[in-house]
C-alpha positions in Angstrom: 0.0 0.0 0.0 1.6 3.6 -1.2 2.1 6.3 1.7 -0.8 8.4 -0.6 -3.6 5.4 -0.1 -5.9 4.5 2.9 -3.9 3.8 5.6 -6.1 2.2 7.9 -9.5 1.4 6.5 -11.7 4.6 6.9 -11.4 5.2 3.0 -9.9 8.6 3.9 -6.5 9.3 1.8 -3.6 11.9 3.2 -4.1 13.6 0.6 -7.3 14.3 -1.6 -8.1 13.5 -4.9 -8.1 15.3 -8.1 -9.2 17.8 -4.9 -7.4 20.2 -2.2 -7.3 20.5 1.3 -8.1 23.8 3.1 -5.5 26.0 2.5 -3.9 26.5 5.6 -0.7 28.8 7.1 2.4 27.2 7.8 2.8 25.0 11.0 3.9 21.4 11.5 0.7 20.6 9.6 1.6 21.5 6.3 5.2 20.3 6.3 6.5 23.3 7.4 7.6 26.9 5.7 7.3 30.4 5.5 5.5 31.4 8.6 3.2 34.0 6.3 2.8 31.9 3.4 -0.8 29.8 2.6 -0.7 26.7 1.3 -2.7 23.8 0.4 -2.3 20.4 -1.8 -3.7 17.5 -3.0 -3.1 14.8 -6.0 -4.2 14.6 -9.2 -5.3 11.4 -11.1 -5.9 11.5 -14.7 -6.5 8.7 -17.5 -4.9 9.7 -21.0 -8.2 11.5 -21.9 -9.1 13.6 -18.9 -7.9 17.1 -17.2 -8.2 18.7 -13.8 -9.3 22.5 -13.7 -8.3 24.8 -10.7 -10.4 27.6 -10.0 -8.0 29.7 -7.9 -9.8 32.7 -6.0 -7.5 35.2 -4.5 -9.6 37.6 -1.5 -6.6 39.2 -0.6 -3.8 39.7 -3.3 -0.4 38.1 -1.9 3.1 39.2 -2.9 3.3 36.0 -4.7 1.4 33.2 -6.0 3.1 29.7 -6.8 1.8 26.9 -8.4 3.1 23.4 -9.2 3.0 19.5 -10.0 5.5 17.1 -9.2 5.5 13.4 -9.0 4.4 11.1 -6.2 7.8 11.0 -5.0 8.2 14.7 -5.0 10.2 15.3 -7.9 9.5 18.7 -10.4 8.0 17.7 -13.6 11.1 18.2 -16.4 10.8 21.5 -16.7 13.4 22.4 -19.6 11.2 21.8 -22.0 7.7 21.7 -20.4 5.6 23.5 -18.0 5.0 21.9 -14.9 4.6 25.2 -12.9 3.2 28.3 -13.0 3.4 31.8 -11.2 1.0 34.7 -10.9 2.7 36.9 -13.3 2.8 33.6 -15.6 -0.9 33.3 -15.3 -4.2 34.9 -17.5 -6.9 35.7 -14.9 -10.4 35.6 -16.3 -12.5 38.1 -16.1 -14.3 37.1 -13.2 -10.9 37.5 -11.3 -10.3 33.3 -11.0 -7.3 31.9 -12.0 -8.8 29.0 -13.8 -5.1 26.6 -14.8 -5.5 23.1 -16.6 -3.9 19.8 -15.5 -3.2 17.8 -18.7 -1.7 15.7 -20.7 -1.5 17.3 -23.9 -1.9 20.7 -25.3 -5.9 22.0 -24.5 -5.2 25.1 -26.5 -6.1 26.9 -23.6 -4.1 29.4 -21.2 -2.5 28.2 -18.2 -1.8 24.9 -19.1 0.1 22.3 -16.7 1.8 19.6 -18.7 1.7 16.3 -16.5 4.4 15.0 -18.9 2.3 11.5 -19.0 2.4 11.2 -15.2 -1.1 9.6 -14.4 -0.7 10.7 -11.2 1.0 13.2 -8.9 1.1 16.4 -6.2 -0.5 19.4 -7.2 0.7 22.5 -4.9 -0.2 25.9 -4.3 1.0 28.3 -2.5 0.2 32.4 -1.5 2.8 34.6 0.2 2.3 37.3 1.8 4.2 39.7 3.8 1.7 39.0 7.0 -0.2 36.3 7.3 -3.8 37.7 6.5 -7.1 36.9 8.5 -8.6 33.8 7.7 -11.7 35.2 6.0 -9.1 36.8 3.8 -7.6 33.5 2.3 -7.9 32.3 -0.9 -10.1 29.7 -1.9 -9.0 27.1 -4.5 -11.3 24.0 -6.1 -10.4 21.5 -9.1 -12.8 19.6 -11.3 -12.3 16.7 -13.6 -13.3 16.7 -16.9 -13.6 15.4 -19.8 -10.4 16.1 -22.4 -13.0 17.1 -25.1 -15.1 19.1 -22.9 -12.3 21.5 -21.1 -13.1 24.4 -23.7 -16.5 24.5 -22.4 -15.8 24.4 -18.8 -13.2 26.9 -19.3 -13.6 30.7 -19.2 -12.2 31.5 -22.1 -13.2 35.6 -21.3 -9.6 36.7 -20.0 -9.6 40.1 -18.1 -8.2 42.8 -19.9 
């Protein structure tokens, strides 16, 4: 049984799937790190013809916002030549303010594209810093859906802000 399964028989994992946890500040809890930063995490799980989309809502802007897959074993996708992470000055925010990104296999033609590099699974991470830790009805909010490959253009805002 892998460290990221049911450990003992309440069909709860560590980590959620194709979901997140709260987001949460930094404490023992979360693995550590920057006292002010926010972060949450979760895997993703996707067959050759699916794709995860993040809706990333941001209350209170944060000096920076960090986004990124790995593998289960921790290790950054290759990212010479694809694009395993992503920034907020990387990312197109919709109109609506989200930051909607896309967890995929291939190309979906849309912006903010993660390339899982044909890793069926593996750690998606976020993370908000901020110069002080804000209030908690301040925090962000972040959700991911599975989809269909073929249906990400119509679950995707594809209205960008200006």
């Amino acid at each position: 049984m892998s460290k990221n399964g049911d450990m003992n028989g309440d069909g709860k994992r560590f980590m959620p799937r194709n979901a997140f946890n709260e987001p949460n500040a930094a404490s023992g809890a979360t693995g550590g790190g920057m006292s002010t930063n926010l972060y949450a995490g979760g895997i993703y799980e996707l067959a050759p013809d699916e794709a995860l989309i993040v809706e990333n809502r941001i209350r209170l802007a944060p000096q920076y916002i960090g986004f990124q897959i790995s593998n289960l074993w921790g290790e950054s996708i290759e990212y010479a030549n694809q694009l395993g992470s992503l920034n907020g000055s990387q990312c197109e925010v919709d109109a609506d303010g989200v930051i909607r990104i896309v967890i995929a296999h291939r190309d979906p033609g849309v912006p903010n594209w993660i390339d899982t590099t044909g890793h069926p699974e593996g750690f998606v991470a976020p993370r908000w810093a901020y110069s002080q830790t804000p209030p908690p009805d301040q925090w962000p909010s972040i959700a991911a859906k599975k989809v269909p490959f073929d249906e990400i253009r119509a679950a995707f805002t594809l209205t960008r802000a200006a």
